[in-house]
GUVO-962870 format. One record per residue (C-alpha): residue in one letter; x, y, z. Coordinates in steps of 0.02 Angstrom, whole numbers, plus 50000, padded with zeros to 5 digits. Layout:
N
AXYZ
...
***
This chain:
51
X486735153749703
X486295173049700
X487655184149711
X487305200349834
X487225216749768
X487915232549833
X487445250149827
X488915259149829
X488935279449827
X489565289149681
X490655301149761
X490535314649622
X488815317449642
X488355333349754
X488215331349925
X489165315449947
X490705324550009
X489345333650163
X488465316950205
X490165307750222
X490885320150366
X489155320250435
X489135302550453
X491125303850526
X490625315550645
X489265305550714
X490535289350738
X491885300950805
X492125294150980
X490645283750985
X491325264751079
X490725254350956
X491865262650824
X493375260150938
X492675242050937
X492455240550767
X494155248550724
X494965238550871
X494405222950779
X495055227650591
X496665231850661
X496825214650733
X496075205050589
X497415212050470
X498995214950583
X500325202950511
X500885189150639
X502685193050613
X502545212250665
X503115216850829
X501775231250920
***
C-alpha cells in the first residue's frame, strides 16, 4: 500500500500570509462553508456536552 502525500504550504515564505486571507475572504459567507463548518462542529462535539 502507497501512502498519500501532501503538499502542505510553508507559511514563512512570502506571500503565504496574502494568499491565505485571499482565500478566507472568498469562503467568507459562501453556504458551503457554513456546511462544511456545520459538519466539523458536529463530528467533534463531545456527546456528553449540553448546547
Amino acid at each position: 500500500m502507497k501512502l498519500p502525500r501532501l503538499r502542505v504550504p510553508d507559511p514563512r515564505t512570502p506571500g503565504f500570509r496574502e494568499e491565505a486571507n485571499r482565500q478566507a475572504m472568498k469562503l467568507r459567507d459562501a453556504p458551503e462553508e457554513r456546511e462544511a463548518l456545520d459538519f466539523i462542529e458536529a463530528a467533534f462535539k463531545p456527546a456528553d456536552h449540553p448546547e
